[in-house]
C-alpha positions as CSV (number, residue, x, y, z in Angstrom):
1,X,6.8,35.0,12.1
2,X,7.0,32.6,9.1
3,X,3.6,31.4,8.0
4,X,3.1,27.6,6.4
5,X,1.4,27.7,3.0
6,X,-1.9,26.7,4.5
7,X,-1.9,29.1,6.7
8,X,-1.5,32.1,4.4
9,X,-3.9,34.3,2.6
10,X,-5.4,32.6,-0.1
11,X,-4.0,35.1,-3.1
12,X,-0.4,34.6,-1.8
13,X,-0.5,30.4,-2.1
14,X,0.2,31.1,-6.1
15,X,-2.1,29.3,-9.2
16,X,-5.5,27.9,-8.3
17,X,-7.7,25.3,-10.1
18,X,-9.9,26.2,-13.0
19,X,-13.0,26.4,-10.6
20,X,-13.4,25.4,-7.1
21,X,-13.6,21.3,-6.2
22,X,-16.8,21.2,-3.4
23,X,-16.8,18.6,-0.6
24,X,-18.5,15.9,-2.8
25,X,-21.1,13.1,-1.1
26,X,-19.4,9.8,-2.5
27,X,-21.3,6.7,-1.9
28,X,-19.9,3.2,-1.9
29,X,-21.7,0.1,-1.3
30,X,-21.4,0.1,2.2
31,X,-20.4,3.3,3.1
32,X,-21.1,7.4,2.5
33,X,-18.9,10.2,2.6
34,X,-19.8,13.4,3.2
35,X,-19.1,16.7,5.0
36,X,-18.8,16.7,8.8
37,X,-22.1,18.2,10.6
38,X,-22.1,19.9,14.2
39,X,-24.5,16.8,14.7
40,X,-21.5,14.2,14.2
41,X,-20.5,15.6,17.8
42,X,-21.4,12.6,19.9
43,X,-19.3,10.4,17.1
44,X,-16.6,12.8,16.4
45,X,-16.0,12.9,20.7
46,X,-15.3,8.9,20.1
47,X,-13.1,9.6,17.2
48,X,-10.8,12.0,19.8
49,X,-11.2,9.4,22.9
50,X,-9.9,6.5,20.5
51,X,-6.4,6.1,22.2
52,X,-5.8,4.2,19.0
53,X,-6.4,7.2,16.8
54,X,-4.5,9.6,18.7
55,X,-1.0,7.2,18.5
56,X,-1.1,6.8,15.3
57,X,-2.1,10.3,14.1
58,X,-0.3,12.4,16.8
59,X,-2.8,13.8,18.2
60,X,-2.8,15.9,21.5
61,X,-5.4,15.0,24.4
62,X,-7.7,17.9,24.0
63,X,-10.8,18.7,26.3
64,X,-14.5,18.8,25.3
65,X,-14.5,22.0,23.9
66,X,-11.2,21.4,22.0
67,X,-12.7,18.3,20.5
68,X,-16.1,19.8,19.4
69,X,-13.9,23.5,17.7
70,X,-11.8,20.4,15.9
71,X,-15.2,19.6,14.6
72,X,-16.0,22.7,13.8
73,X,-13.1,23.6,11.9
74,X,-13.3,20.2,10.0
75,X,-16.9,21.1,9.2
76,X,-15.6,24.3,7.2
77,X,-13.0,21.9,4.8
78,X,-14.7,21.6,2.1
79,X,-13.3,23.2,-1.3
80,X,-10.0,22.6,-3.2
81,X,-9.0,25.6,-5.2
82,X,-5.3,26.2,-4.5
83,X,-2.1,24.8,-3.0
84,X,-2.8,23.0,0.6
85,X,-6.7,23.4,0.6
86,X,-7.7,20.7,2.9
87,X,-10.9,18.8,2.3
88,X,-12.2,16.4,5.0
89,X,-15.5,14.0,4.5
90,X,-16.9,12.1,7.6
91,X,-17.2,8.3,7.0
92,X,-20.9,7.1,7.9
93,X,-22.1,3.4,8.1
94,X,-25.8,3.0,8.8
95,X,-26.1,6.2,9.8
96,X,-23.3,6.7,12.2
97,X,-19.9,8.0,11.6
98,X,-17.3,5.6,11.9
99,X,-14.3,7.7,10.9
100,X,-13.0,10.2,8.2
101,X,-10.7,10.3,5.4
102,X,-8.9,13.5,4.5
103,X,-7.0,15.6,1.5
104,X,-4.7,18.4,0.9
105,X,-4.4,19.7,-3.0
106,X,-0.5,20.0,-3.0
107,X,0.2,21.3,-6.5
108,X,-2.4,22.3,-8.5
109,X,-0.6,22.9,-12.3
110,X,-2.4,19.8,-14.1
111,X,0.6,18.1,-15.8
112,X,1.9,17.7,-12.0
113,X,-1.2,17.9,-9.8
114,X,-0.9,16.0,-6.4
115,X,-2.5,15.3,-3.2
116,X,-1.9,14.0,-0.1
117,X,-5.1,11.8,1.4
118,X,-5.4,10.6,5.1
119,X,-7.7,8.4,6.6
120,X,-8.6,7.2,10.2
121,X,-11.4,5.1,11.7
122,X,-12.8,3.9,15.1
123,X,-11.1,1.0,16.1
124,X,-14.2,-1.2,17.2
125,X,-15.1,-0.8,13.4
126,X,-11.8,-2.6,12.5
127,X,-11.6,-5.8,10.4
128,X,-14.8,-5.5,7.9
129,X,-13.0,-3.4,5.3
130,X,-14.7,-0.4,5.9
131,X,-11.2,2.2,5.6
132,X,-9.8,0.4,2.9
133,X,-13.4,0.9,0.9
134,X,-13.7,4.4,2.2
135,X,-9.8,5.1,0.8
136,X,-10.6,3.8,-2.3
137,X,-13.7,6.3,-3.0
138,X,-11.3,9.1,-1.8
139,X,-8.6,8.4,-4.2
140,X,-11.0,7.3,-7.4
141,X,-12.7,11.1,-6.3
142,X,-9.0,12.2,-6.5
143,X,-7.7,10.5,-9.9
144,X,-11.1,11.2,-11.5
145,X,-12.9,14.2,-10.6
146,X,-9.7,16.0,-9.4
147,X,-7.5,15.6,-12.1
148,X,-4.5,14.1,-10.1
149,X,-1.3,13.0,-11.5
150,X,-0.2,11.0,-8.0
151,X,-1.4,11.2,-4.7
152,X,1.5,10.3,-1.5
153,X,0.4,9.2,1.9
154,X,2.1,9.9,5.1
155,X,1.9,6.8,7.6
156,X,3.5,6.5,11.3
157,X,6.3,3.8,10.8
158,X,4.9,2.4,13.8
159,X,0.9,2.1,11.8
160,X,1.0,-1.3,10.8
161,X,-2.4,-1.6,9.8
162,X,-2.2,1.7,8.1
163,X,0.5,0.9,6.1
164,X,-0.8,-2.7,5.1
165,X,-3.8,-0.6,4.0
166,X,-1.7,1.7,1.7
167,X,-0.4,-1.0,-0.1
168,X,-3.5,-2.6,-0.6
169,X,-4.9,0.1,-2.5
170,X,-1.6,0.2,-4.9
171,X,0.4,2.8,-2.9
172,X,4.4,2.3,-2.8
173,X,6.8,3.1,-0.1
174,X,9.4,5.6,-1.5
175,X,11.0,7.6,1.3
176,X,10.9,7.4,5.2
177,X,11.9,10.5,7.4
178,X,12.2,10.2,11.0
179,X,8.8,7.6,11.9
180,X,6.7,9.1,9.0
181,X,6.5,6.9,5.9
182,X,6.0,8.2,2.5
183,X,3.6,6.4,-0.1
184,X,2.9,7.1,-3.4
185,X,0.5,6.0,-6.0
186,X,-0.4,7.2,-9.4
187,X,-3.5,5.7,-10.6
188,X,-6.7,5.0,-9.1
189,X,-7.6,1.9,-7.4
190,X,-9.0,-0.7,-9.8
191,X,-13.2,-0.6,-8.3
192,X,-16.1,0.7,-9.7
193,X,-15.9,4.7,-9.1
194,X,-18.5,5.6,-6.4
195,X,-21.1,7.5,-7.1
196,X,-21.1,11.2,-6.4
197,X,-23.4,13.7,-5.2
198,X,-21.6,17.3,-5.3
199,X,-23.7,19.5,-2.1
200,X,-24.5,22.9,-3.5
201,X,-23.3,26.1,-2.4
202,X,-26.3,27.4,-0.1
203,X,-27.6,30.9,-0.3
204,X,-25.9,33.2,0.9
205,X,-22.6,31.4,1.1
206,X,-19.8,32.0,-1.2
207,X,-16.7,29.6,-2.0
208,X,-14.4,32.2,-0.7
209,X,-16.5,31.8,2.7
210,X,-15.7,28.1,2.4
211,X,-12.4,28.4,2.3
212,X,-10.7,31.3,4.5
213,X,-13.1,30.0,7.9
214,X,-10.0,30.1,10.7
215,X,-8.1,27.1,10.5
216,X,-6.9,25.5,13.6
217,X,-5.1,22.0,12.6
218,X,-5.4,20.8,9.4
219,X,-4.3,17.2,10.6
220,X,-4.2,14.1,8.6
């Protein structure tokens, strides 16, 4: 049995960063990011019901209790130390969570440090520029506070919207395998960086916890 890189032990995926990057709260004038809660249930069932979402992102049917252990697992995403650490922050507007935007560290070295960033977003909520502002306080968190040299997106050919939105916040389109679109960008969107509230570590709770919870799908 071969294991992907995400999937391994955390001392066999190579270097790490200098010190741990913690799921930060990143607040935009509209919008704040944060870490998913067991309470974003309700929202998060919407999220997996949106026919929309599951086209574009691949995403299997999965029942009740699927949808809420998806949750779960995207609660526990919330350091970058090494290679393919996955980091997701639930997208709140008002108070309710509208969608989610997502990274994996890919290299970690600094003179070639990369990520990949996803993003997705109820469709009802489409048309006010909520991802695009959402995207753009992921990738200034990237560029700025992660240290990135570029960051790639991977889009379903068939994602119009999604793909408009990558070029709007600078992204080229370099490579396509298959129906999955490769874009890359390497510098920050030109916007005020959002302001940033890093959560604590609570208690009790070590970084190491954080990061080796059992993964299920680490999905874009």
């Amino acid at each position: 049995m071969v294991l992907s890189l995400s999937h391994r032990p955390r001392l066999l995926r190579g270097a790490r960063l200098t010190s741990p990057v913690v799921a930060p709260v990143l607040r935009t004038p509209r919008l704040v990011l944060r870490p998913h809660r067991m309470s974003d249930a309700e929202a998060w069932l919407q999220i997996e019901r949106d026919s929309s979402i599951r086209a574009n992102l691949h995403w299997p049917e999965r029942d009740r209790r699927q949808m809420i252990t998806h949750l779960r697992d995207r609660t526990r995403k919330t350091v970058l130390w090494r290679a393919d650490d996955f980091l997701a922050l639930a997208v709140e507007l008002d108070g309710e969570v509208i969608g989610d935007v997502s990274m994996h560290l890919r290299t970690v070295a600094p003179e070639s440090r990369s990520a990949e960033v996803g993003w997705l977003q109820l469709s009802r909520y489409r048309g006010h520029g909520y991802a695009t502002e959402a995207a753009e306080a992921l990738l200034t968190f990237a560029f700025q506070t992660l240290g990135t040299r570029w960051v790639t997106a991977l889009v379903d050919a068939d994602n119009e919207r999604s793909m408009a939105l990558a070029e709007r916040l600078g992204f080229a389109r370099v490579a396509q395998t298959g129906c999955t679109v490769t874009f890359l960008t390497t510098g920050a969107p030109t916007i005020g960086a959002p302001t940033t509230d890093a959560p604590p570590i609570s208690a009790g709770e070590t970084v190491e916890s954080r990061i080796d919870s059992p993964v299920i799908a680490d999905t874009m």
